[in-house]
KOLKOLLUM-183106 format. One record per residue (C-alpha): residue number from 1; residue in one letter; chain; y, z negated, x negated. Coordinates in steps of 0.02 Angstrom, whole numbers, plus 50000, padded with zeros to 5 digits. Example, Ala and Ser with C-alpha at 12.3 -4.5 7.8 and 13.67 -1.06 7.14 Angstrom:
R_n_res_chain_py_pz_px
R_1_A_A_49775_49610_49385
R_2_S_A_49947_49643_49316
//
This chain:
R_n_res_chain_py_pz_px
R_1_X_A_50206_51555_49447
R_2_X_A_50252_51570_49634
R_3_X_A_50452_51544_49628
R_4_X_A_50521_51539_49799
R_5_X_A_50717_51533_49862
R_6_X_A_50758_51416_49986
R_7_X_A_50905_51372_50069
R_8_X_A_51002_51218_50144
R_9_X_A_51029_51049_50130
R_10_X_A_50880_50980_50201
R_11_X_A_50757_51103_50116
R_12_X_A_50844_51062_49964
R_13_X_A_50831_50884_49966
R_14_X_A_50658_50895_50045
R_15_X_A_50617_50994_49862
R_16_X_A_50739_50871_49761
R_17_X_A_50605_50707_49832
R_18_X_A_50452_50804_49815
R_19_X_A_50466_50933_49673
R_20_X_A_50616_50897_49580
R_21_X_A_50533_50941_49418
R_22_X_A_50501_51098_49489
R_23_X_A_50679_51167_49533
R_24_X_A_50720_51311_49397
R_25_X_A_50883_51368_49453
R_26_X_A_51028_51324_49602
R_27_X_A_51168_51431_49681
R_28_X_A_51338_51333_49755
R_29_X_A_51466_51395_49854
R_30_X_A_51624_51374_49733
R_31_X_A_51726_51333_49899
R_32_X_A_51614_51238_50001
R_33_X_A_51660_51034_49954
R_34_X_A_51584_50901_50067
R_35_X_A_51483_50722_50045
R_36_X_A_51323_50781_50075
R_37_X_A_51338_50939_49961
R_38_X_A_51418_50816_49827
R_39_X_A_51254_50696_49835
R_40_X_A_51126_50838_49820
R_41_X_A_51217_50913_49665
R_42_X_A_51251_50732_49602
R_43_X_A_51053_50711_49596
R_44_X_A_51031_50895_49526
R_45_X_A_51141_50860_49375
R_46_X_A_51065_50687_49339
R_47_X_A_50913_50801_49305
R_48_X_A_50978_50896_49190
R_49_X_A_51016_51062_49335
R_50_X_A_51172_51111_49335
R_51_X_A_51204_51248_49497
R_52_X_A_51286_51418_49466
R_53_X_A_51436_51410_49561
R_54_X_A_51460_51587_49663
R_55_X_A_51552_51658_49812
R_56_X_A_51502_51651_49993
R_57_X_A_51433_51819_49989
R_58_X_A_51303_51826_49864
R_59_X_A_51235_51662_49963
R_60_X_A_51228_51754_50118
R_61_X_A_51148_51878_50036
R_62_X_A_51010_51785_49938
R_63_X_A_51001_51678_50105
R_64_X_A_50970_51848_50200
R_65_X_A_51106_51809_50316
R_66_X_A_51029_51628_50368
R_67_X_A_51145_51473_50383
R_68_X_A_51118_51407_50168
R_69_X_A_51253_51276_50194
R_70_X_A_51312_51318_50029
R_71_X_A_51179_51296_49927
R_72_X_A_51017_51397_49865
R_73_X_A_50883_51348_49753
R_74_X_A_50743_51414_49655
R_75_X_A_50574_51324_49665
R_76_X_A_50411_51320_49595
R_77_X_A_50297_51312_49742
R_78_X_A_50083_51312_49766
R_79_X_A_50056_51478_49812
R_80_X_A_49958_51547_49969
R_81_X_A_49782_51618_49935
R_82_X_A_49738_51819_50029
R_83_X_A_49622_51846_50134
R_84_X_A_49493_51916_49987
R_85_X_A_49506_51752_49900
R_86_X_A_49453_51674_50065
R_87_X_A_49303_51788_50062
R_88_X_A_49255_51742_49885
R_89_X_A_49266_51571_49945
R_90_X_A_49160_51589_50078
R_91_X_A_49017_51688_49977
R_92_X_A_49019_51579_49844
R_93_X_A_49014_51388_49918
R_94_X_A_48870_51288_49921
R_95_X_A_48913_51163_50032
R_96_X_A_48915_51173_50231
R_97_X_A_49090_51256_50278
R_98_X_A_49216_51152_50358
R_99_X_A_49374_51262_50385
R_100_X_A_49544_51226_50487
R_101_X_A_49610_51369_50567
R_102_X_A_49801_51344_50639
R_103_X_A_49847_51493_50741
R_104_X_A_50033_51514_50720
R_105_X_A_50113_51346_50694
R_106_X_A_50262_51347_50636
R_107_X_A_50324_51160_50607
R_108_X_A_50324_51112_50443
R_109_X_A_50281_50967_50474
R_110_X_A_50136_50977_50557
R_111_X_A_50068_51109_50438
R_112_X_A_50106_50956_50296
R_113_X_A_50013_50853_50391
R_114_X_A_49847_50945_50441
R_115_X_A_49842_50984_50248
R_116_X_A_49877_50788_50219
R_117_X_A_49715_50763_50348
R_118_X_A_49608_50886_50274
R_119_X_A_49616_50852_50106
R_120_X_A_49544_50687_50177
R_121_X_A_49418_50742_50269
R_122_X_A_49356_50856_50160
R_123_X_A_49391_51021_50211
R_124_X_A_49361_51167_50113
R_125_X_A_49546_51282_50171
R_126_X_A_49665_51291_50283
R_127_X_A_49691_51465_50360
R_128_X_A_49846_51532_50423
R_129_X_A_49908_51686_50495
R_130_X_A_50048_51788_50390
R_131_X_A_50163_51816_50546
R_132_X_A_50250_51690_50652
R_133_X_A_50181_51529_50550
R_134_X_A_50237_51399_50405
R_135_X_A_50194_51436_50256
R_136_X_A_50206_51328_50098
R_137_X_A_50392_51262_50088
R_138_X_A_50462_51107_50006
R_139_X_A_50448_51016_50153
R_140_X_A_50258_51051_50178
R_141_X_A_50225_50985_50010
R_142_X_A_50345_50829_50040
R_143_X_A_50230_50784_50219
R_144_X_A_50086_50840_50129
R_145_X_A_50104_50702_49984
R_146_X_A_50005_50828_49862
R_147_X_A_49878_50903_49957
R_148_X_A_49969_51071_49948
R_149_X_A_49901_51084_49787
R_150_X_A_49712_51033_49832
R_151_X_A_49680_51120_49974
R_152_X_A_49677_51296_49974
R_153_X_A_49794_51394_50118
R_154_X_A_49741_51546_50148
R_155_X_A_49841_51672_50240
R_156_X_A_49771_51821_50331
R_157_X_A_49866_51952_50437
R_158_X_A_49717_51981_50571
R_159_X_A_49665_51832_50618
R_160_X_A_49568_51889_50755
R_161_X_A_49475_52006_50638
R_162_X_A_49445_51854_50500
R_163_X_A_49368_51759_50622
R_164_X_A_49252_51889_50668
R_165_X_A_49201_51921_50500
R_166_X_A_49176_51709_50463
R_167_X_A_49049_51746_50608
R_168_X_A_48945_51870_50527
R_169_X_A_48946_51758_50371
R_170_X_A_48841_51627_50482
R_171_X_A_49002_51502_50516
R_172_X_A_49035_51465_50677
R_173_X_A_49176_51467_50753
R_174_X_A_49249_51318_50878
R_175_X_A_49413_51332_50976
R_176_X_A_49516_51172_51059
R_177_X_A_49554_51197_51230
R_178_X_A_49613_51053_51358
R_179_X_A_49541_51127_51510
R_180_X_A_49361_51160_51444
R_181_X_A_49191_51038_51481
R_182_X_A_49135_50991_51306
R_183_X_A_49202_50839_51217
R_184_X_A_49227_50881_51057
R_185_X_A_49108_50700_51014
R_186_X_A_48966_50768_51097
R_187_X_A_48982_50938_51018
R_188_X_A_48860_50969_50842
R_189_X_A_49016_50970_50699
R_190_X_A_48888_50966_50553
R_191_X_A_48847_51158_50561
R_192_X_A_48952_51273_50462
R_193_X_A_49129_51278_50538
R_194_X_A_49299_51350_50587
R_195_X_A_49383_51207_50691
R_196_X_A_49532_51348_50775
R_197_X_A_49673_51239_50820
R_198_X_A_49805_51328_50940
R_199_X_A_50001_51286_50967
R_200_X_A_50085_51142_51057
R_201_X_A_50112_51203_51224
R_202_X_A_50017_51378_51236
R_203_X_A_49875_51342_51117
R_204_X_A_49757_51482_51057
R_205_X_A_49820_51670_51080
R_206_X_A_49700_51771_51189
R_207_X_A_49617_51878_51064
R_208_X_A_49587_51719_50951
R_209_X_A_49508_51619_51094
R_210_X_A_49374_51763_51114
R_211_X_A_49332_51755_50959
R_212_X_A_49254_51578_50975
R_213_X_A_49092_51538_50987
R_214_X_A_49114_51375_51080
R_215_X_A_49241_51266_51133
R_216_X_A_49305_51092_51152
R_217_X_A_49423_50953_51203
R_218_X_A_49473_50781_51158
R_219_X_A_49467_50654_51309
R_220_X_A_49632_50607_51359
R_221_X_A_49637_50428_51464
R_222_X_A_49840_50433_51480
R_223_X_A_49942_50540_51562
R_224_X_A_50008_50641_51424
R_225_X_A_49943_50823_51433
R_226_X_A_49915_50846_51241
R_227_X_A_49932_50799_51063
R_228_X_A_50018_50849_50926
R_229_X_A_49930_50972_50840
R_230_X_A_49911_50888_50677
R_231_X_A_49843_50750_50784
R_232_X_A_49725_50819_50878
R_233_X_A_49685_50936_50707
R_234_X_A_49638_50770_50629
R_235_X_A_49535_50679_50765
R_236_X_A_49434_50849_50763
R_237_X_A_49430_50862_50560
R_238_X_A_49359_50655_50557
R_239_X_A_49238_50684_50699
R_240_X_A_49148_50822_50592
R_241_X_A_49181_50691_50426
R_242_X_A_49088_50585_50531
R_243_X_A_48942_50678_50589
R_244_X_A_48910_50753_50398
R_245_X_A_48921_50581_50326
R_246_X_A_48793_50517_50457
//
């Protein structure tokens, strides 16, 4: 069981629409009284919760000094897969391999949606980096709508050296960049695969971009300059759906 402490009223509502049956325990500030408080612990008790009440401090403390808005609960969450799992994975499959790699995002949301996508598409794990990303929060899971708990996230804390090693087990790896020739429609997406996605903004981090073995773009006919990443992660995802179903 993976219990995790969050903190706050929207990650605790964001657990109360998804997971509600999955809340073991809740922490309240005994002083803190306002409407929005009042209609998360008015949903808590109609479930059968009923918070611990407890000074300011021990919030702070559980909330490691964050802002907790008053509140702090306990949640059963789907838990993150290591980097030897991935391995096992990887040895073990028999089908062609078809992984997203997100290179520190950290928006909830979009990591909720690119697992949404994938578990779609088919893809066999999501692989994150330990530092400076999301990881699985209430929030994920509510964007998500259940595919946190079909598709595998693994996290790794070299990501340069994971990819590297996905190399020498025959998969190749294929980065997104804007600014390159290829069009990611013209580019062979039925081999075995690790489709790197970078961040809004500065995309792929140097020593993850020389670990790829090829990369690509999506035309853009507007003016914008990018997508979203979850976006862009799914128009890349479908194109290789496409190509294998083909």
């Amino acid at each position: 069981m993976n219990l995790t402490r969050i903190f706050g009223i929207h990650a605790a509502q964001a657990a109360l629409d998804y997971s509600a049956n999955k809340i073991t325990k809740v922490w309240v500030d005994n002083q803190r009284q306002d409407k929005r408080l009042s209609s998360l612990l008015e949903q808590l008790r109609s479930l059968g919760l009923v918070a611990e009440k407890c000074d300011r401090k021990r919030l702070d403390k559980m909330a490691d000094g964050k802002n907790h808005q008053g509140i702090v609960i306990e949640v059963e969450m789907p838990g993150v897969h290591s980097e030897n799992e991935l391995k096992h994975r990887v040895k073990t499959m028999s089908e062609v391999a078809l992984f997203l790699v997100l290179d520190q995002v950290q928006d909830p949301h979009n990591l909720g949606a690119c697992l949404r996508t994938a578990d779609a598409a088919g893809v066999h794990g999501l692989i994150i980096t330990k530092d400076n990303s999301s990881g699985i929060t209430p929030t994920v899971c509510k964007v998500a709508s259940g595919a946190a708990e079909t598709v595998p996230v693994y996290q790794v804390t070299n990501l340069a050296r994971t990819l590297r090693w996905l190399k020498e087990q025959n998969i190749w790896v294929m980065g997104t960049d804007g600014d390159t020739d290829q069009s990611v429609f013209t580019a062979d997406l039925t081999i075995p695969l690790a489709l790197v996605m970078g961040t809004e903004g500065t995309g792929m981090r140097r020593l993850t971009r020389e670990q790829c073995d090829f990369l690509v773009k999506i035309p853009m006919a507007g003016k914008v300059e990018s997508l979203n990443v979850s976006v862009a992660a799914g128009i890349m995802v479908y194109e290789a759906f496409k190509q294998r179903r083909l």
